[in-house]
N, CA, C, O and CB atoms as a CASP TS submission, in Angstrom:
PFRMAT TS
TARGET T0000
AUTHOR 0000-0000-0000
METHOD Language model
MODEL 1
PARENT N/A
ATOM      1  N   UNK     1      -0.750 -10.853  17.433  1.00  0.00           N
ATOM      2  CA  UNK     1       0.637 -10.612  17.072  1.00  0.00           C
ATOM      3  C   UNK     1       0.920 -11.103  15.646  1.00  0.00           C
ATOM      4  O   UNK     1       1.370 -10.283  14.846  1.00  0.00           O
ATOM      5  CB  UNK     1       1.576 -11.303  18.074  1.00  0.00           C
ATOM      6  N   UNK     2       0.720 -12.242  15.294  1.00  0.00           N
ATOM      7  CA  UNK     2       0.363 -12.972  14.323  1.00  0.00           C
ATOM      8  C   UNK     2      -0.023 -11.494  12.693  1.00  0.00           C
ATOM      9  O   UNK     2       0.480 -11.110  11.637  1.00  0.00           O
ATOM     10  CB  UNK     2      -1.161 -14.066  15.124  1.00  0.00           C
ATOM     11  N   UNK     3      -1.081 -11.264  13.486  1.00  0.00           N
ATOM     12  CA  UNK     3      -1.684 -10.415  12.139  1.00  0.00           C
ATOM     13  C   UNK     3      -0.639  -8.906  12.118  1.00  0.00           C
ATOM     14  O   UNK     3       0.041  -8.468  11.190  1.00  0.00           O
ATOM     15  CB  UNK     3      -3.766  -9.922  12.432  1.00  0.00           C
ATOM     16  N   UNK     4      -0.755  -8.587  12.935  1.00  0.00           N
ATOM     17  CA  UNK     4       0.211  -7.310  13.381  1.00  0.00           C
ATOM     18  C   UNK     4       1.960  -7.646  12.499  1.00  0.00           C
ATOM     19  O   UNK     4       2.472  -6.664  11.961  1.00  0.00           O
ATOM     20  CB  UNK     4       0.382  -7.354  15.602  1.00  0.00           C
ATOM     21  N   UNK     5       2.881  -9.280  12.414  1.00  0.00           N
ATOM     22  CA  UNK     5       3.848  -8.990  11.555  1.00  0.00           C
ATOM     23  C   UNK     5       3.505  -9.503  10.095  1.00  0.00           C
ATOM     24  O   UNK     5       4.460  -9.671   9.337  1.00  0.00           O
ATOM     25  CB  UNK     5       5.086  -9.544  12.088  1.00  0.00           C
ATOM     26  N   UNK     6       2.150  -9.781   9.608  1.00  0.00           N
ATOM     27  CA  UNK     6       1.696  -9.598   8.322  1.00  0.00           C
ATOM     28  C   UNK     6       1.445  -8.525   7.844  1.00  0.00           C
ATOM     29  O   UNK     6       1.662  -8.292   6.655  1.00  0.00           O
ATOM     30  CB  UNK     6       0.820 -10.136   8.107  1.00  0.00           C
ATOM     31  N   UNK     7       0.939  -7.652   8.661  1.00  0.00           N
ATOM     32  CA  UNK     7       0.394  -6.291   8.105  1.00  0.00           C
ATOM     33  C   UNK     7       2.052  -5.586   7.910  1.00  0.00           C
ATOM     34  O   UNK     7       2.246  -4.940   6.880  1.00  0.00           O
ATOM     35  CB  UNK     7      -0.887  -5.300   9.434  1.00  0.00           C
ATOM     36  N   UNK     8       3.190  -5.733   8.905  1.00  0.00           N
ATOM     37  CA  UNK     8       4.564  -4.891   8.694  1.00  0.00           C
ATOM     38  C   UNK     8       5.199  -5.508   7.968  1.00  0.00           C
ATOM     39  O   UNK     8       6.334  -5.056   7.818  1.00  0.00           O
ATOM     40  CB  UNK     8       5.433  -4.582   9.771  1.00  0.00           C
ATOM     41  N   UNK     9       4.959  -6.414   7.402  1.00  0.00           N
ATOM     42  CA  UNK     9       5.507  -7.164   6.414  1.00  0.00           C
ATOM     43  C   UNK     9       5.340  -6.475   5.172  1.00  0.00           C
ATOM     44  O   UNK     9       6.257  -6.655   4.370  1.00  0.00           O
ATOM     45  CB  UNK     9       4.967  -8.454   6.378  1.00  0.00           C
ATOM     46  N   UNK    10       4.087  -5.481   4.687  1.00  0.00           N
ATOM     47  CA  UNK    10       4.381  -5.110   4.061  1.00  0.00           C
ATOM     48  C   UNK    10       4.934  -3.794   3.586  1.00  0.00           C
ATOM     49  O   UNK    10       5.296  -3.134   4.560  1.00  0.00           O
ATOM     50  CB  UNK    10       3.871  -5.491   3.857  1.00  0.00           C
ATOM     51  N   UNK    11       5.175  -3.034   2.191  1.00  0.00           N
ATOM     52  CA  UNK    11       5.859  -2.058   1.730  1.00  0.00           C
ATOM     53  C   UNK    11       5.586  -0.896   2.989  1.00  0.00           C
ATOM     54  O   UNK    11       4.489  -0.664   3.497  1.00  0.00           O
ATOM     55  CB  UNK    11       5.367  -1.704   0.170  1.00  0.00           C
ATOM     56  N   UNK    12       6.541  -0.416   3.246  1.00  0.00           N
ATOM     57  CA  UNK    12       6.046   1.149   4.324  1.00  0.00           C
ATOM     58  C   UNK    12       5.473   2.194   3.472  1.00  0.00           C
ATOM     59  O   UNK    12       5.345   3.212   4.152  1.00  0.00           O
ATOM     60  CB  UNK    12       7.508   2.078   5.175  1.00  0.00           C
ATOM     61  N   UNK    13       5.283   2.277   2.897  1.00  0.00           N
ATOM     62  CA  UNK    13       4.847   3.427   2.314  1.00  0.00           C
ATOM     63  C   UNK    13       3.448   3.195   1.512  1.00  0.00           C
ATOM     64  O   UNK    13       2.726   4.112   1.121  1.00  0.00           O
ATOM     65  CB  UNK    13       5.973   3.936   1.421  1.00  0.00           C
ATOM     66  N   UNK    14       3.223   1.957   1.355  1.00  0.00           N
ATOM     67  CA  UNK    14       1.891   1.797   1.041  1.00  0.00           C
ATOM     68  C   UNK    14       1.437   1.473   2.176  1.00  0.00           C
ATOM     69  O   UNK    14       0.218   1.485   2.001  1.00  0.00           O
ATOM     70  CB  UNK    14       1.545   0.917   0.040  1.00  0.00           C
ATOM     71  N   UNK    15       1.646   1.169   3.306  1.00  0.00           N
ATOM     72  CA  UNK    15       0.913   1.105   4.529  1.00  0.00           C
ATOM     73  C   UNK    15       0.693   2.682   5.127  1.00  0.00           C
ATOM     74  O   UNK    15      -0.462   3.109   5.138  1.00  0.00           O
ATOM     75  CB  UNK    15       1.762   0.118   5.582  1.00  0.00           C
ATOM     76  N   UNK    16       1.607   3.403   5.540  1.00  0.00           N
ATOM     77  CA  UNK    16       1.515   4.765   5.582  1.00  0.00           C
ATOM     78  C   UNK    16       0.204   5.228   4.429  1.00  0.00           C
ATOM     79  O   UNK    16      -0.904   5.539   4.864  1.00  0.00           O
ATOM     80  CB  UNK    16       3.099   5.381   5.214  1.00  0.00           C
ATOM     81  N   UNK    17       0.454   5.223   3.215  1.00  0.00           N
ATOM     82  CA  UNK    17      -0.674   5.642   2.633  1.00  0.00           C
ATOM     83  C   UNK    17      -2.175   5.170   3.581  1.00  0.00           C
ATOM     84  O   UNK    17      -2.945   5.881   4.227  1.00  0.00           O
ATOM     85  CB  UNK    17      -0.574   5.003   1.114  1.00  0.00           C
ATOM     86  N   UNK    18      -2.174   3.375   3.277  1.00  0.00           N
ATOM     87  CA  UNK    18      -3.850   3.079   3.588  1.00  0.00           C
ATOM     88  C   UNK    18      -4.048   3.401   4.869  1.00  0.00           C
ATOM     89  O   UNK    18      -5.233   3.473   5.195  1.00  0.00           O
ATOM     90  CB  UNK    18      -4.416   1.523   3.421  1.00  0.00           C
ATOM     91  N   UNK    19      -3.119   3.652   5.831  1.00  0.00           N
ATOM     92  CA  UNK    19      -3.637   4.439   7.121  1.00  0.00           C
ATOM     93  C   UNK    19      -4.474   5.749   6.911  1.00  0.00           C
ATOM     94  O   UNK    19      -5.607   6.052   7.286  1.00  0.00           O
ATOM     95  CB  UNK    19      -2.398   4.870   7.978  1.00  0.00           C
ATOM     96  N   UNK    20      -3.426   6.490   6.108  1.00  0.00           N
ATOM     97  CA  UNK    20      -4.179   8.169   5.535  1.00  0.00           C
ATOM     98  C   UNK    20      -5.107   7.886   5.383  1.00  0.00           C
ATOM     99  O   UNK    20      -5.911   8.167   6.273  1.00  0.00           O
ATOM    100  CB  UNK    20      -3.862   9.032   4.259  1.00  0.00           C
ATOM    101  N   UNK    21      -5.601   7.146   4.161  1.00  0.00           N
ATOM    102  CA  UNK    21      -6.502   7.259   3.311  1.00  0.00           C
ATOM    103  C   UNK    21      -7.618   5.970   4.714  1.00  0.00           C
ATOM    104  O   UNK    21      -8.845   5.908   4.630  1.00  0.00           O
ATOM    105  CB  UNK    21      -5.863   6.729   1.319  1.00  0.00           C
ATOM    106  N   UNK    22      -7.298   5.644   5.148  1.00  0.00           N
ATOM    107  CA  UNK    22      -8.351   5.341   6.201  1.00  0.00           C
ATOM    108  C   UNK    22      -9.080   6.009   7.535  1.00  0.00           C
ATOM    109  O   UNK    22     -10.134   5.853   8.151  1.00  0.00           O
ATOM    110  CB  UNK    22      -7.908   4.436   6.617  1.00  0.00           C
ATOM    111  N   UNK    23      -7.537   7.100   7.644  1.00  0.00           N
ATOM    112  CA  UNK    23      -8.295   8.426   8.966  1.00  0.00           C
ATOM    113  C   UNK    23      -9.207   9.247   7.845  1.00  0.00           C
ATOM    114  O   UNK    23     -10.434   9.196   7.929  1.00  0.00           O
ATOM    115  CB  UNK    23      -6.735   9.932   9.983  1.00  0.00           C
ATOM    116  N   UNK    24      -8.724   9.808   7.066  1.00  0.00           N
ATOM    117  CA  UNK    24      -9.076  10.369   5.649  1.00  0.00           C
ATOM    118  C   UNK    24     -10.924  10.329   5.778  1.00  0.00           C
ATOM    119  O   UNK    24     -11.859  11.129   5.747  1.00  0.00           O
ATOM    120  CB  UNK    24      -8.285   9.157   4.161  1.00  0.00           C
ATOM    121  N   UNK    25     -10.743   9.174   5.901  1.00  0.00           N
ATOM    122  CA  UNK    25     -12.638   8.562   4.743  1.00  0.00           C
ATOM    123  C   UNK    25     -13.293   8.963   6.183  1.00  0.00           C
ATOM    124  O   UNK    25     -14.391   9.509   6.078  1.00  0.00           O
ATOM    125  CB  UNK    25     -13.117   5.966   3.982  1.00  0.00           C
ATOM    126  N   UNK    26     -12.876   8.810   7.311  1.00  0.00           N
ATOM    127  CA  UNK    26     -14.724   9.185   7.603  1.00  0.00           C
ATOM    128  C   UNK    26     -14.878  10.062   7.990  1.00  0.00           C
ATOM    129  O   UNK    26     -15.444  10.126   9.082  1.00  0.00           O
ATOM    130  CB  UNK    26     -15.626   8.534   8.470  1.00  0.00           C
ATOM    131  N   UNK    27     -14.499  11.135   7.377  1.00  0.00           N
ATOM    132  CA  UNK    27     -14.727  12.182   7.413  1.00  0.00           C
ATOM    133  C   UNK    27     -14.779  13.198   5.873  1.00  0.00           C
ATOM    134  O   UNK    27     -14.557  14.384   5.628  1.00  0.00           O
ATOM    135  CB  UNK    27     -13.867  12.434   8.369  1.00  0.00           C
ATOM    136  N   UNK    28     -15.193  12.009   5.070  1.00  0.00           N
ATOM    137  CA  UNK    28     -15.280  12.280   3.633  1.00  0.00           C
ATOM    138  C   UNK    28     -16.599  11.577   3.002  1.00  0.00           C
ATOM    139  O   UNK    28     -17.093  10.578   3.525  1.00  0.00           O
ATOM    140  CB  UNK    28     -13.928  11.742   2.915  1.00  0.00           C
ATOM    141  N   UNK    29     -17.201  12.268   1.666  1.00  0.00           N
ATOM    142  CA  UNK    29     -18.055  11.147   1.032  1.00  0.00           C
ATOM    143  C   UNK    29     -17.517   9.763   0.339  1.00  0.00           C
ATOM    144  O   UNK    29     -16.345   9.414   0.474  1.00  0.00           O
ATOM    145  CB  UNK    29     -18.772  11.803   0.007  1.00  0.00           C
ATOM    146  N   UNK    30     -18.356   9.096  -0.323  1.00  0.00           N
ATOM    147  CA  UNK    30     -17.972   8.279  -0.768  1.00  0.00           C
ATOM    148  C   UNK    30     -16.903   8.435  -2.021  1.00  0.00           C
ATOM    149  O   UNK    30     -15.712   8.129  -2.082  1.00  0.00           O
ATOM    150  CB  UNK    30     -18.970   7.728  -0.889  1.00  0.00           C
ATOM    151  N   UNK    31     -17.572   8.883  -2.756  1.00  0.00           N
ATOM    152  CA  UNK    31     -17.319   9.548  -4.094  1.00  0.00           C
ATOM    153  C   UNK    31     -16.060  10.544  -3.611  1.00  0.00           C
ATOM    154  O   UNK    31     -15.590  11.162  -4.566  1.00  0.00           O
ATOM    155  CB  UNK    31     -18.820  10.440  -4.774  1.00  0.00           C
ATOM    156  N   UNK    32     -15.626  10.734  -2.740  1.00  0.00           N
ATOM    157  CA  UNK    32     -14.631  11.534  -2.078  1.00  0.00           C
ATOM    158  C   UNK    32     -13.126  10.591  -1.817  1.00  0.00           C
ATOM    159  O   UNK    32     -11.971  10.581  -2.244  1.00  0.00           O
ATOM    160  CB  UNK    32     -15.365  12.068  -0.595  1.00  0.00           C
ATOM    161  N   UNK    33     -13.531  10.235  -1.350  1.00  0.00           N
ATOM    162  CA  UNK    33     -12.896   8.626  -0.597  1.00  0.00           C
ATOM    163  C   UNK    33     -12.414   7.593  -1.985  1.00  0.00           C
ATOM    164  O   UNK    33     -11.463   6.815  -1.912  1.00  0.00           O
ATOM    165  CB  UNK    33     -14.549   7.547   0.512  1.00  0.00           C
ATOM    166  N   UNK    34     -13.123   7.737  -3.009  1.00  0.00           N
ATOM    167  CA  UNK    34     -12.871   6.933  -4.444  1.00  0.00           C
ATOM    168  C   UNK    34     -11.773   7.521  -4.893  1.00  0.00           C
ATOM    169  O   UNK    34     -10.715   6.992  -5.233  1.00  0.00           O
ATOM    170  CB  UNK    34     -14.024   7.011  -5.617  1.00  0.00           C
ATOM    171  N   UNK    35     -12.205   9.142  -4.873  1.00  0.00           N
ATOM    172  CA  UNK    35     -10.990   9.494  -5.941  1.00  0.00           C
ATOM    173  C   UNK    35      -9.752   9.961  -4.815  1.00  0.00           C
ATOM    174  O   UNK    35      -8.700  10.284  -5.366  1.00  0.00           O
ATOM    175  CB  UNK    35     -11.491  11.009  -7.233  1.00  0.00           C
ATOM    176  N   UNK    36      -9.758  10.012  -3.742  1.00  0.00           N
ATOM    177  CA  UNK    36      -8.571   9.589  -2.959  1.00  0.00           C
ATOM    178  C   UNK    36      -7.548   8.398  -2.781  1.00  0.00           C
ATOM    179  O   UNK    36      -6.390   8.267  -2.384  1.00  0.00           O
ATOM    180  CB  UNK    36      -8.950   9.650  -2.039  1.00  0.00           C
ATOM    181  N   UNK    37      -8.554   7.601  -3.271  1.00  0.00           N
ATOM    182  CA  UNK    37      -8.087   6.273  -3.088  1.00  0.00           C
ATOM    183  C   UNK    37      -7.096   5.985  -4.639  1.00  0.00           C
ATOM    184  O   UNK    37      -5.910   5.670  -4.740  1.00  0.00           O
ATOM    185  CB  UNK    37      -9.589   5.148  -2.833  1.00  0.00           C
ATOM    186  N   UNK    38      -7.985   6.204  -5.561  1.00  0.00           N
ATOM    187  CA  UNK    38      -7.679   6.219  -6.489  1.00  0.00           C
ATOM    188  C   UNK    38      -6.262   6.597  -6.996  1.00  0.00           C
ATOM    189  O   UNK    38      -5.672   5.890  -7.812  1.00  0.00           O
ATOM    190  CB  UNK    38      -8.471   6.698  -6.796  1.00  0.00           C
ATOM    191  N   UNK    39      -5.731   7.752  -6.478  1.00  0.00           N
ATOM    192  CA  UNK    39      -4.593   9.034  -6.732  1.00  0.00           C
ATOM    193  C   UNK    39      -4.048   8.603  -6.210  1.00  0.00           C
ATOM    194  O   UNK    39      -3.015   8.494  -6.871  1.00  0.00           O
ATOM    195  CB  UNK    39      -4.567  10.422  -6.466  1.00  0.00           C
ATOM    196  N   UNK    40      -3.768   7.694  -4.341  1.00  0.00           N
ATOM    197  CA  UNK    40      -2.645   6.893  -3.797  1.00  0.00           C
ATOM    198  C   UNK    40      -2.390   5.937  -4.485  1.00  0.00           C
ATOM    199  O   UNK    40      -1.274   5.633  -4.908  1.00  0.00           O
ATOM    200  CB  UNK    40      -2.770   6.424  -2.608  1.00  0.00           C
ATOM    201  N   UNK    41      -3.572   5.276  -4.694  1.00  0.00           N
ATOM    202  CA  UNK    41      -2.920   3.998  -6.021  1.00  0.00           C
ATOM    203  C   UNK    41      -2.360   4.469  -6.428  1.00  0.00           C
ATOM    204  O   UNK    41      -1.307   4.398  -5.795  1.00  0.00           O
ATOM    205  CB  UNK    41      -3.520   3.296  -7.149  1.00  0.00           C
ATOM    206  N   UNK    42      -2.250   5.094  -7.288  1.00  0.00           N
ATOM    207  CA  UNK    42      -1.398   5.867  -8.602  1.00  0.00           C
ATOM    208  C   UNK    42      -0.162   5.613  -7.948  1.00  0.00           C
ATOM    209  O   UNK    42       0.555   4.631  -8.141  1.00  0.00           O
ATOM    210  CB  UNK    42      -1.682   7.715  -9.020  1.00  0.00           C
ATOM    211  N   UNK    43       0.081   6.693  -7.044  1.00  0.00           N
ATOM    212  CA  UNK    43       1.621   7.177  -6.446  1.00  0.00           C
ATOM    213  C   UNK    43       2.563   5.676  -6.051  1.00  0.00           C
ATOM    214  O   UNK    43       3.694   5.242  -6.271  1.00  0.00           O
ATOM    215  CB  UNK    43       1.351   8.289  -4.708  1.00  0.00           C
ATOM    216  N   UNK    44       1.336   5.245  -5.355  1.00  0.00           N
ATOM    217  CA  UNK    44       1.980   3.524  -4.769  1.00  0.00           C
ATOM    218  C   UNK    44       2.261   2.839  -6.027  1.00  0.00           C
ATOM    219  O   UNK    44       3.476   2.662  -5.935  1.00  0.00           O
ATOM    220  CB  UNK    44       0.698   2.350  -3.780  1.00  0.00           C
ATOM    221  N   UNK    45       1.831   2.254  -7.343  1.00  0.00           N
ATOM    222  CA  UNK    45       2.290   1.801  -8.739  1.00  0.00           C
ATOM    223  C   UNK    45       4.165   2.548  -8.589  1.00  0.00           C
ATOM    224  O   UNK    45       5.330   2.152  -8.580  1.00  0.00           O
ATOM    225  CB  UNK    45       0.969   2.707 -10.308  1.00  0.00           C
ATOM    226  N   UNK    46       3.856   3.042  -8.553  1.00  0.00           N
ATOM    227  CA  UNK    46       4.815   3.901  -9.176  1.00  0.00           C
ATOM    228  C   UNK    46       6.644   3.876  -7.752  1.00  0.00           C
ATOM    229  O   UNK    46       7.586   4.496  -8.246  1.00  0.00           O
ATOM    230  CB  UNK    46       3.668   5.861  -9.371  1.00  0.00           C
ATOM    231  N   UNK    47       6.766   3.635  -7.192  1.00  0.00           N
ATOM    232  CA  UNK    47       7.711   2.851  -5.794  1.00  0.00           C
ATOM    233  C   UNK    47       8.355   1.610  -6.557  1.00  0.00           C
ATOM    234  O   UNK    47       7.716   0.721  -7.120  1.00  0.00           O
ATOM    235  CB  UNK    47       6.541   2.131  -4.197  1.00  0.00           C
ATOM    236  N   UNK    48       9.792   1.722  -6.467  1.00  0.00           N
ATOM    237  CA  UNK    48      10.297   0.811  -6.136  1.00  0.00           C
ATOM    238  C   UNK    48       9.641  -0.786  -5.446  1.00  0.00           C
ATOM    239  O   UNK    48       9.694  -1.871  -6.025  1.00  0.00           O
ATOM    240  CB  UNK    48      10.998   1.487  -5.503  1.00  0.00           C
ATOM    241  N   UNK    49       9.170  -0.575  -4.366  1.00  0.00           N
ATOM    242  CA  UNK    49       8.325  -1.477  -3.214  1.00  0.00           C
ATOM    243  C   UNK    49       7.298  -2.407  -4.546  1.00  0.00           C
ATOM    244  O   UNK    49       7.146  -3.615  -4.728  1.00  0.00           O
ATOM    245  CB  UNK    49       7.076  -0.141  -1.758  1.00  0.00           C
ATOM    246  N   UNK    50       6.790  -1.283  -5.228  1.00  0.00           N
ATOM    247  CA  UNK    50       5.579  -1.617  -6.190  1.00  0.00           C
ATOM    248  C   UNK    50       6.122  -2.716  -7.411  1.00  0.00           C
ATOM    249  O   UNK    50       5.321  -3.313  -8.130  1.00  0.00           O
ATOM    250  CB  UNK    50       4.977  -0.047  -6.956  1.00  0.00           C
ATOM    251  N   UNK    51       7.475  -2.864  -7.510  1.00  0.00           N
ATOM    252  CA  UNK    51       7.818  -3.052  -8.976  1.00  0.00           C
ATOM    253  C   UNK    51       8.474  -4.217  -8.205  1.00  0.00           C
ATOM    254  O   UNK    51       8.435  -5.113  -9.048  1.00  0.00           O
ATOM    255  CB  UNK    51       8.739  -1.813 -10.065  1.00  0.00           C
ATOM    256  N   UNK    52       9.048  -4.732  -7.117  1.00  0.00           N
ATOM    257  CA  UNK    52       9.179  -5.547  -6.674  1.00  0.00           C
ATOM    258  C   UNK    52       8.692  -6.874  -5.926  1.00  0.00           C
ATOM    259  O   UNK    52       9.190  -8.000  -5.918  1.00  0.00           O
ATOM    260  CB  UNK    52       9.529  -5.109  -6.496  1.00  0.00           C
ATOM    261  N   UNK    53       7.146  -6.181  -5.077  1.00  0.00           N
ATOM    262  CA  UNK    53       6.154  -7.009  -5.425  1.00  0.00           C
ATOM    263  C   UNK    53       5.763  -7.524  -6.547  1.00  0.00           C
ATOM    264  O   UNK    53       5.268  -8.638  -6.375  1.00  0.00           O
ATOM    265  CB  UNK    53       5.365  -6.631  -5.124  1.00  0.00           C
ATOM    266  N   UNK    54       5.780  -7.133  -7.766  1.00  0.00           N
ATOM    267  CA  UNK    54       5.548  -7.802  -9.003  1.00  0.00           C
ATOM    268  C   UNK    54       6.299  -9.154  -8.853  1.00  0.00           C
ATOM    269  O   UNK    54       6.022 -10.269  -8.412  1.00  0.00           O
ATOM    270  CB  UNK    54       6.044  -6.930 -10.262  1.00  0.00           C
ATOM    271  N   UNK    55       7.255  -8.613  -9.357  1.00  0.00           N
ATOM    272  CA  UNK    55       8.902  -9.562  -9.461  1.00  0.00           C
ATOM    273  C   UNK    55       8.900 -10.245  -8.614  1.00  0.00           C
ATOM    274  O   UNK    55       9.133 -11.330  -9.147  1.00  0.00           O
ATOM    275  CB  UNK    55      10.348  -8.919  -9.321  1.00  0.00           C
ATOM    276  N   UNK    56       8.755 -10.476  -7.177  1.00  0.00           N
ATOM    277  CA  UNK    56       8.543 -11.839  -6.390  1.00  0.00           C
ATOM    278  C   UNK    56       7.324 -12.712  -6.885  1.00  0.00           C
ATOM    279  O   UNK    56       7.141 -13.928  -6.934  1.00  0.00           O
ATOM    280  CB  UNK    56       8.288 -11.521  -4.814  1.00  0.00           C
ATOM    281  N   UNK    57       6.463 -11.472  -7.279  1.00  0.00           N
ATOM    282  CA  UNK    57       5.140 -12.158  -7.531  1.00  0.00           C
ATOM    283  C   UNK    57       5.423 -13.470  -8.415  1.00  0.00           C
ATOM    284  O   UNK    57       5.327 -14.645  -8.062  1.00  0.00           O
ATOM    285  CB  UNK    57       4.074 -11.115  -8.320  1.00  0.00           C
ATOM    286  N   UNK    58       5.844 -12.885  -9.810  1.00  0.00           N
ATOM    287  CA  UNK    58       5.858 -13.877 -10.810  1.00  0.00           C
ATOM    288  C   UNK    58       7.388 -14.455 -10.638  1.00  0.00           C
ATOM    289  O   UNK    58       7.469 -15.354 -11.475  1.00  0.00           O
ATOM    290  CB  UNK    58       5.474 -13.234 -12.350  1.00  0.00           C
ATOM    291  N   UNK    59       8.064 -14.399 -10.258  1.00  0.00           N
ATOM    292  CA  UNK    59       9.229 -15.341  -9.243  1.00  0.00           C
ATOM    293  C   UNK    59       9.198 -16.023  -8.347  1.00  0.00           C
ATOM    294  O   UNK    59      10.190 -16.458  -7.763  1.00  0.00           O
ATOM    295  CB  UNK    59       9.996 -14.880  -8.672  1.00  0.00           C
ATOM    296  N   UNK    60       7.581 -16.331  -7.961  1.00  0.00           N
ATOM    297  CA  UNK    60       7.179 -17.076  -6.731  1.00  0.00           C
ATOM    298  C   UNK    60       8.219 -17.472  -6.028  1.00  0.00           C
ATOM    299  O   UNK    60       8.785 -18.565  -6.047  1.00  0.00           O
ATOM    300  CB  UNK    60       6.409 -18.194  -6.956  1.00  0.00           C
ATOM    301  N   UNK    61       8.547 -16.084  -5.113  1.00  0.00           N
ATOM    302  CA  UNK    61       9.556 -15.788  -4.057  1.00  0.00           C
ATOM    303  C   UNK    61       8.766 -14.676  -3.312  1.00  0.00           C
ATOM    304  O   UNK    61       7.821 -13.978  -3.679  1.00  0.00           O
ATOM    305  CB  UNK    61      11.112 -15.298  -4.650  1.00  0.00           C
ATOM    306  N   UNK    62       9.652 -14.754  -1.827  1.00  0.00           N
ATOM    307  CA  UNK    62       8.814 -13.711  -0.855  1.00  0.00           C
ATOM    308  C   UNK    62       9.350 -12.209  -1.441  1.00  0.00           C
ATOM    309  O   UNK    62      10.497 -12.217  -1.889  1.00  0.00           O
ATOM    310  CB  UNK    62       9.255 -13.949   1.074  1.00  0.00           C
ATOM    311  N   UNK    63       8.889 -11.405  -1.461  1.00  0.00           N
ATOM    312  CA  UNK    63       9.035  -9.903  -1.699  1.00  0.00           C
ATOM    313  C   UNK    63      10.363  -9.685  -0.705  1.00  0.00           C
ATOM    314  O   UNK    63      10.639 -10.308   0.320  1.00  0.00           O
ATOM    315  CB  UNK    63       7.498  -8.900  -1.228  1.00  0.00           C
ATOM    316  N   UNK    64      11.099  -8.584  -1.353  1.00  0.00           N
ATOM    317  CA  UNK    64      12.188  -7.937  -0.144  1.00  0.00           C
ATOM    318  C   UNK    64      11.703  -6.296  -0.601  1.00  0.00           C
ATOM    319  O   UNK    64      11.913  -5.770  -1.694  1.00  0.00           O
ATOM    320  CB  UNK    64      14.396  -8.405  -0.434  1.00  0.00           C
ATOM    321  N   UNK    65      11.005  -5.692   0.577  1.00  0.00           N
ATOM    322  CA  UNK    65      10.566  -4.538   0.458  1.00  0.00           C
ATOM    323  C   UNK    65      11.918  -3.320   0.998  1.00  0.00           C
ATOM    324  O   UNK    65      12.595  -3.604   1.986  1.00  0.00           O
ATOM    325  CB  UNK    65       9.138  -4.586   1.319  1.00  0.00           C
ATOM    326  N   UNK    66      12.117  -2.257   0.371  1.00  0.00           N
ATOM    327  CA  UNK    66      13.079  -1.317   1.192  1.00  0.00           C
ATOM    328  C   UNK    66      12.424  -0.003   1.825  1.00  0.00           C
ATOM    329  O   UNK    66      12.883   0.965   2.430  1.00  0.00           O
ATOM    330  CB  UNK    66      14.261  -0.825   0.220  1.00  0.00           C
ATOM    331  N   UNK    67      11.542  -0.277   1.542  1.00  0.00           N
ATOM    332  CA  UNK    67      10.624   1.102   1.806  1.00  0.00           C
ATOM    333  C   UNK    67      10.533   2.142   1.119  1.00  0.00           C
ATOM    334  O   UNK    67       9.868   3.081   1.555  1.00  0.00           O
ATOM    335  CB  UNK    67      10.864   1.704   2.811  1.00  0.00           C
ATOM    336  N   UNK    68      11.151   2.221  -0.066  1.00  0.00           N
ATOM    337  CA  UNK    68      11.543   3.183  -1.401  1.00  0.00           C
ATOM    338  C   UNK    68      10.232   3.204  -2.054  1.00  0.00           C
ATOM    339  O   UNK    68      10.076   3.824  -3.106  1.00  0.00           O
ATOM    340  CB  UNK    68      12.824   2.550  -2.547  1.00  0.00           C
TER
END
């Protein structure tokens, strides 16, 4: 339970992604799976969620994610 409200703790939409991109891979090459991975990064940078993890980061404060 423990690990289960760490993992929802974080951004929804970068979790939604690493699910994809985890049914995704095995049924992909490696080199397949890289540049998939790669291109969600991208999209995830780019969120609200993303720019706010920063900002707690170096505010050493907990994140408030909206799912944006």
């Amino acid at each position: 339970m423990a690990l289960a409200e760490r993992v929802a703790a974080n951004p929804p939409r970068s979790l939604r992604v690493a699910k994809r991109l985890l049914l995704d891979s095995q049924a992909l090459r490696l080199n397949e799976v890289l540049e998939i991975s790669a291109a969600y990064q991208a999209l995830v940078h780019e969120t609200p969620d993303h720019h706010e993890a920063i900002d707690a980061f170096l505010e050493k404060r907990n994140p408030n994610f909206t799912g944006a």
